[in-house]
Structure formats: C-alpha cells, structure tokens
C-alpha atoms as a printed R data frame, in Angstrom:
   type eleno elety resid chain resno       x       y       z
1  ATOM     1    CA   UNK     A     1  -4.630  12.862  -5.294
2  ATOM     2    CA   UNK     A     2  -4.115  12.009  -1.735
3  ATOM     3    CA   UNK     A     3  -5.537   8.649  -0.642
4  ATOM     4    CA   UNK     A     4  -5.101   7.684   3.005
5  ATOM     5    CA   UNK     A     5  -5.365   4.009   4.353
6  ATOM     6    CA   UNK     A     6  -5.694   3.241   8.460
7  ATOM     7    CA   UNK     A     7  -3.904  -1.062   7.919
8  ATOM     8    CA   UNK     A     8  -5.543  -3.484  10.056
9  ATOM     9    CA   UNK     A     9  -2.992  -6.155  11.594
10 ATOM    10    CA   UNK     A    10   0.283  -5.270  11.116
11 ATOM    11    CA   UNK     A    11   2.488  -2.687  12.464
12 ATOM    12    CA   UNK     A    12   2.354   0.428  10.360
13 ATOM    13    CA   UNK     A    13  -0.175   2.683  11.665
14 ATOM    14    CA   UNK     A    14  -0.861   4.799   8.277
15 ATOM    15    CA   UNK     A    15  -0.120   4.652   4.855
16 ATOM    16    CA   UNK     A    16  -0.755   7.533   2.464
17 ATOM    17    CA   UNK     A    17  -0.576   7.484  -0.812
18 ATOM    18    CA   UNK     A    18  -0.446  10.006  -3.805
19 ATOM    19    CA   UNK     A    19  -1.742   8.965  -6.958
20 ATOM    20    CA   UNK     A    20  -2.174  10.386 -10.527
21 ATOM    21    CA   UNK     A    21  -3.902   8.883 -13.092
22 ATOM    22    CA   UNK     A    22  -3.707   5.308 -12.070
23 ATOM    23    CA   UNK     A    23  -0.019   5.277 -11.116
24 ATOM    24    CA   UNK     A    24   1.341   5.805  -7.479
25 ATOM    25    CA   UNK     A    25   3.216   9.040  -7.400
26 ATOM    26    CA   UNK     A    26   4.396   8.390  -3.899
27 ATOM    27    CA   UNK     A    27   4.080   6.514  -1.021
28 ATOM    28    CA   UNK     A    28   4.738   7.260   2.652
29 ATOM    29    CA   UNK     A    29   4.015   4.654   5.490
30 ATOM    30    CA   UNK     A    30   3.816   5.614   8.747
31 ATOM    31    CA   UNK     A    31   4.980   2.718  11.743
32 ATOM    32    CA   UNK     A    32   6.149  -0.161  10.801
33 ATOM    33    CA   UNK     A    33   9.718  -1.988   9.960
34 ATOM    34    CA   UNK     A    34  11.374   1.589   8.948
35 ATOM    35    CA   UNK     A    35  13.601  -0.088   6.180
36 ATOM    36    CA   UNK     A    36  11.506  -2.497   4.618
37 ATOM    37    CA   UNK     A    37   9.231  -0.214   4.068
38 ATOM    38    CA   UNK     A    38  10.908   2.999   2.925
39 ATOM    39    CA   UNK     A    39  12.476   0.274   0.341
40 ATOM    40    CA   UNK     A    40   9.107  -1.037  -0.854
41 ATOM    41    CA   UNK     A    41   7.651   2.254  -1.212
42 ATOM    42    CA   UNK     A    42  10.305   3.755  -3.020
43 ATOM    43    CA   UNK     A    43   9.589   0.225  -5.163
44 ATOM    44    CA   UNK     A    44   6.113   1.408  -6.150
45 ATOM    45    CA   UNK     A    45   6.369   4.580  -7.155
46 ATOM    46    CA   UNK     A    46   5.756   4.978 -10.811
47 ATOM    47    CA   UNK     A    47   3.766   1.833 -11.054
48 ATOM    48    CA   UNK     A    48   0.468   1.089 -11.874
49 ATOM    49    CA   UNK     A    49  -1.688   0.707  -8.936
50 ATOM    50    CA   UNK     A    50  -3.088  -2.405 -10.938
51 ATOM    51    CA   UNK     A    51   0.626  -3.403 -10.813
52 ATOM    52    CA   UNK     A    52   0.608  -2.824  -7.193
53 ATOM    53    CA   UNK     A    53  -1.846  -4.793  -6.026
54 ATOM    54    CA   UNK     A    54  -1.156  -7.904  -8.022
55 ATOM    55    CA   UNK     A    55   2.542  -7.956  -7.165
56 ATOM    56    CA   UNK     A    56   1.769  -7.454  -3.077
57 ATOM    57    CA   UNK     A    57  -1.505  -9.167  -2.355
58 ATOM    58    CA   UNK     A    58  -1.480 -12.063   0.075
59 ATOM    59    CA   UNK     A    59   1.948 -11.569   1.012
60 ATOM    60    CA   UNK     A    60   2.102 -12.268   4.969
61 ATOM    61    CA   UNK     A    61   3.906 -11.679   7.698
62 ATOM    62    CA   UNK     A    62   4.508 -14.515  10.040
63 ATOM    63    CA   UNK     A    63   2.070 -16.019  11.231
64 ATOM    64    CA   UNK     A    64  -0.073 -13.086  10.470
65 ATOM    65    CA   UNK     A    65  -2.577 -13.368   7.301
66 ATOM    66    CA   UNK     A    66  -2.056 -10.205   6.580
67 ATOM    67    CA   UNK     A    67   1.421  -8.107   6.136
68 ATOM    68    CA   UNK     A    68   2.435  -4.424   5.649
69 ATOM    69    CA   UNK     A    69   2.656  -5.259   2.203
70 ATOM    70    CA   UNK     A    70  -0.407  -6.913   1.411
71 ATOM    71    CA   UNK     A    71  -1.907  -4.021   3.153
72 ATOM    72    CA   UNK     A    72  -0.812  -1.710   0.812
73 ATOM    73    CA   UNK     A    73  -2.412  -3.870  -1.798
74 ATOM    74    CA   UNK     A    74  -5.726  -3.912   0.245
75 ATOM    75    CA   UNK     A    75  -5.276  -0.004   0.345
76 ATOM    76    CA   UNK     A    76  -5.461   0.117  -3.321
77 ATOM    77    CA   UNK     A    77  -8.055  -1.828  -3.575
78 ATOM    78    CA   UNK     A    78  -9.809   0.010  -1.532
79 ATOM    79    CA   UNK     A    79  -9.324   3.398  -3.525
80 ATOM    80    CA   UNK     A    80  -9.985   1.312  -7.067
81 ATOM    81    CA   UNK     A    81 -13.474   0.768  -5.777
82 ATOM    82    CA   UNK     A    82 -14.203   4.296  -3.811
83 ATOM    83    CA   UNK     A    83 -13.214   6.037  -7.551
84 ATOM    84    CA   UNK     A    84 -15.214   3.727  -9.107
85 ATOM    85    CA   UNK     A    85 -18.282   5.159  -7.662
C-alpha cells in the first residue's frame, strides 16, 4: 500500500512510503539532504514499521526539534493510527 506523508520542519518536501503487512517495502523521499536520505531509506526497507519508528523518533536536526528522520517516524505513526481505524 502506498502511504504518503507532507514533513513539517525539515527539508524534504514528501516522503512516500510502500508498505505490506507491517513492514516498509520501500521508501522514497522527496527534498532533502539527497545522500542521507537515499542511505536511510534504503536502511528501512524490510523492517518493521514498529522497528521504524522506535529506532528514528526524536532524532533532530540542529537546532531543529524535529529532523528528516524523526519525520519519517512521525509518518508512521501517522499511518499506524489511520489503519487502526
């Protein structure tokens, strides 16, 4: 399933995700520090969004509170609770 994610306070500008049964399948940010994060999403794929999100949350950037990073963990959060329903 596609899930796309509009971060708030960083530099990416998108971040979509595909996901199958709980683990990330793929990950593809758009904006951003190119590197970093091609590396870190090539890091999450075939991990547990659970996994995810406890390995990336509250990571910042700066002086930011908020990072590309922990955005991707706010992302996931986000989709946890909109399957929930």
């Amino acid at each position: 399933m596609e899930y796309r994610y509009i971060p708030k306070g960083v530099c990416s500008q998108e971040l979509i995700f595909n996901i199958e049964d709980g683990v990330v399948k793929d990950l593809k940010v758009i904006g951003g520090c190119s590197g970093n994060l091609q590396g870190i999403s090539k890091l999450v794929v075939g991990l547990k969004v659970d996994e995810v999100i406890e390995k990336l949350r509250g990571i910042k950037c700066g002086f930011k509170p908020t990072s590309c990073p922990d955005q991707i963990s706010r992302a996931l959060e986000e989709y946890k609770n909109k399957m929930a329903v």
